[in-house]
N, C-alpha and C positions, 0 to 999 in steps of 0.2 A: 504493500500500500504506500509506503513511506517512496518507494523508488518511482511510482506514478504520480506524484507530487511532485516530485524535483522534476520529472519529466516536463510538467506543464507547467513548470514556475517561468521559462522563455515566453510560453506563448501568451499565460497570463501578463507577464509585463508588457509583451506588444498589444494586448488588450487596453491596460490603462493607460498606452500613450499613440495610439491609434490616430488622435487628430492628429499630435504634432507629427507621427511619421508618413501620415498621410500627406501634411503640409511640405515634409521635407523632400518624399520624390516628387511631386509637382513639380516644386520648386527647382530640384536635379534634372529631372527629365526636361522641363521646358527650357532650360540652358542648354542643356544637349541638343532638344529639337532646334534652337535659333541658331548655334553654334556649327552644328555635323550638317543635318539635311539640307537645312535654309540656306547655311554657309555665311553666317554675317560673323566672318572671323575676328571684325574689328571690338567685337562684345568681350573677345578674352582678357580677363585682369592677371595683372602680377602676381606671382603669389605672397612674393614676402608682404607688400600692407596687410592681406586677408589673412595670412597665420600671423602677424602682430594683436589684431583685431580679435583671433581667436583665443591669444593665451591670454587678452587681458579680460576675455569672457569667462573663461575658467578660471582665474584667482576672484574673478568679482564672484561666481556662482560660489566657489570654493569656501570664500569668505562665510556667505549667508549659511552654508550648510554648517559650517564649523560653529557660527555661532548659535545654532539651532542647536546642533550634538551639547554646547554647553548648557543651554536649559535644558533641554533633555536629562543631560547625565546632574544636574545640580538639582531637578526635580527627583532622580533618585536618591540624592544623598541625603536633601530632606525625609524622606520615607523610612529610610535607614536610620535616619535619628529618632524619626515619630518610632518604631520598634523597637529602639533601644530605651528609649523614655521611657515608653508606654510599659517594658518589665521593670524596669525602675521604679516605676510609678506605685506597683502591684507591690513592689518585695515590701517599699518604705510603707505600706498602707497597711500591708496584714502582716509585719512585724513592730513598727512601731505603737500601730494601736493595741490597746489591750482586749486580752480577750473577750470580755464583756462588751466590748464595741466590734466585738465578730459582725451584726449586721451591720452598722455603720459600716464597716472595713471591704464589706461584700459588697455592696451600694458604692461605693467610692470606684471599686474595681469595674463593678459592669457599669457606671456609666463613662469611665475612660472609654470600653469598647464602644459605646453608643456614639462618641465624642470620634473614636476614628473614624465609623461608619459613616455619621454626618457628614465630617470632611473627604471623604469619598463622596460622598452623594453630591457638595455644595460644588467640588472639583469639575465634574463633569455634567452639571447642571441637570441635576434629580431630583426627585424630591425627597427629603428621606422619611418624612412620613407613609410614603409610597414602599418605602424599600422594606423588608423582612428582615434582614439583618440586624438592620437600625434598628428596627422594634421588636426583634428579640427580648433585650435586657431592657429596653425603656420603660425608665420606672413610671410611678402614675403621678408623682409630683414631678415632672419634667416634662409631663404633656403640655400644660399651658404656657411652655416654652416656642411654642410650635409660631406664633406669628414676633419670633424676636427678627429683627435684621438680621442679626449672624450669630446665627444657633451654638456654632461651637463656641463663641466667645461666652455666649448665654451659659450653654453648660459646664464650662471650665467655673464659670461667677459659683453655677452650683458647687458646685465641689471646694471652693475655698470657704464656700457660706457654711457648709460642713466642718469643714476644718475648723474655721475659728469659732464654731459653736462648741469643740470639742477643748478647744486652747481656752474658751472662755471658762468652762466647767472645770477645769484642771485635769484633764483624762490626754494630754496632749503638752509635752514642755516646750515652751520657745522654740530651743535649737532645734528638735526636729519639726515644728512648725516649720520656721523659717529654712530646714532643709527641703520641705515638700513644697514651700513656695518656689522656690527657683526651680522645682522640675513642673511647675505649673508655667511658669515665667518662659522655660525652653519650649513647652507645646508649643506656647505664643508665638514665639520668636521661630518654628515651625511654620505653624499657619499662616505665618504674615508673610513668610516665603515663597509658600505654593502660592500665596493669593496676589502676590506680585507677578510672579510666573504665567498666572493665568488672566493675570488683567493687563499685562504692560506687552503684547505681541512685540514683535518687530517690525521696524519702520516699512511698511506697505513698501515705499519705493526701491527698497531691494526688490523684492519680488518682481513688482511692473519694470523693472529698469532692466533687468535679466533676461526675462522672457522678450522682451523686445529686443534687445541686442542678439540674441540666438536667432528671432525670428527673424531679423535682417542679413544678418551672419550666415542663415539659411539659403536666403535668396542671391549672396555673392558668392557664396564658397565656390557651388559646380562652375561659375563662368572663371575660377583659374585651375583648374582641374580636370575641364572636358577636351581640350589641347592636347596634355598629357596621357588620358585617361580611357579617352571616348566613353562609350555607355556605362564602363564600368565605376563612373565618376559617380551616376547615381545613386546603387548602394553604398557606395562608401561617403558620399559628402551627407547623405541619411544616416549613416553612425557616428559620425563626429557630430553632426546637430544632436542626435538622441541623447547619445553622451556626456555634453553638457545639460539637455532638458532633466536627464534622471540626478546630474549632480544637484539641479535647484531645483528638483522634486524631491529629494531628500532632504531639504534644509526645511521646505514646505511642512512638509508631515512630520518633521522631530521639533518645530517650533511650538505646538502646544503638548506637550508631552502626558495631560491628563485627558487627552481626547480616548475618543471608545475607537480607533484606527488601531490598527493588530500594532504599529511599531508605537503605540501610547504605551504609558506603566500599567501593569499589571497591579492594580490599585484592588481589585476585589480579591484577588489572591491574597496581597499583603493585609488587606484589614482583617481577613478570616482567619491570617498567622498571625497575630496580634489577638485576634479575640480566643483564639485554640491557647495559646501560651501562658492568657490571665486566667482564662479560667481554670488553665489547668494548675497554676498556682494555688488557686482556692478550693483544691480540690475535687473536682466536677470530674466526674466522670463522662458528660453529656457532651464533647465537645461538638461542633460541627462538624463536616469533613472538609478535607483542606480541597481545595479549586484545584481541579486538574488542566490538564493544558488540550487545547481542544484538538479536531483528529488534523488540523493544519500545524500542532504544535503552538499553538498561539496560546499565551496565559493572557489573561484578562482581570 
């Protein structure tokens, strides 16, 4: 099964870029036709301007995907923190509190879990009242949480209101008070990450400036090529335009890295390891099953 996948992964990509290779032998072949049959030899260009022309399309396309791969890979590494917090979060909660605040301490943990599922949900714009995950462990004092602006900030507020109701009582000393504030402080500083990541795109005119330099770059290339090349100019000045289109097709689709597009994060994988990890801290036996990767190999 796995070796009929790889088989069709070429012809799927000539699937997804089917205009622009459509665009690109037009474009090839009507140079050829004006060039070979018609004979209007004075249409042939030089080729060094047009490969000048071409390698400064590929550092500019190069550019936008690089900086694309860096939100991308900077949106994992916030995640990778949210799972390290988030055991953190569990050890200090059901070791520091006392055992008599065993349900406090269970409450504190499932709504961390609710708290990541949210921010999966707010990430890829869902609703999480909609989601099952989310309202697994949602308690019923956190329901009238539901029309806050920004739910996880709402329910992090829960959980410190917790907290200092327990520091208030004396069942909670200072310093570990003030230890479980700063792993409240890193959610933050978390969230305020992903939420940068996903409101602050990249400047539109990378995008529109690249595809139109290709698609001009498209229309010169074959007239210094078909000289040299004759008809064979056509497939090949179609793989050199492809080959930059897929380089700024990949900057495209790694720029929001929490979209639902196979190369987005696997965000529902990660919050179910997350939510498998605290509960099983607290000793549950019930965990969920962890998200397997689908028959494309794609985690989600």
């Amino acid at each position: 099964m796995m070796t009929e996948q790889f088989r069709n992964k070429p012809l799927n990509l000539l699937k997804w870029q089917k205009k622009g290779i459509v665009f690109y032998l037009v474009s090839a072949g009507a140079a050829w036709l004006l060039i070979g049959p018609i004979g209007l030899s004075f249409l042939n260009l030089p080729v060094m301007p047009i490969s000048i022309v071409g390698a400064a399309i590929g550092i500019f396309a190069s550019f936008r995907a690089n900086q694309a791969y860096d939100r991308w890979w900077e949106g994992r590494k916030l995640w990778g923190r949210l799972i390290n917090t988030s055991r953190h979060w569990s050890v200090q909660v059901l070791r520091y509190l006392h055992e008599d605040d065993r349900e406090v301490a269970e409450a504190l943990v499932l709504r961390q879990t609710s708290y990541v599922h949210t921010l999966r949900c707010l990430l890829r714009k869902e609703d999480p009242f909609k989601d099952r995950d989310f309202l697994r462990h949602l308690r019923d004092e956190d329901r009238p949480l539901q029309g806050s602006t920004n739910l996880t900030h709402a329910l992090l507020d829960s959980q410190m209101i917790a907290l200092t109701a327990l520091a208030d009582a004396g069942r909670l000393d200072e310093r570990r008070l003030e230890s479980m504030d700063r792993t409240l402080m890193d959610l933050l500083n978390i969230q305020g990450g992903c939420e940068r990541i996903k409101g602050t795109p990249l400047p539109r005119g990378y995008g529109f400036i690249v595809e139109l330099l290709i698609q001009i770059f498209a229309v010169m290339l074959p007239f210094s090529l078909v000289h040299d090349l004759g008809i064979m100019a056509i497939p090949l000045s179609a793989l050199v335009c492809l080959a930059f289109s897929l380089i700024s097709e990949a900057g495209r689709v790694l720029e929001d890295p929490f979209s639902h597009f196979y190369n987005g994060l696997p965000l529902h994988a990660l919050s179910i390891k997350i939510e498998r990890n605290l509960c099983e801290r607290m000793g549950s036996e019930e965990l969920p099953p962890a998200v397997q990767p689908s028959p494309l190999g794609v985690l989600m």
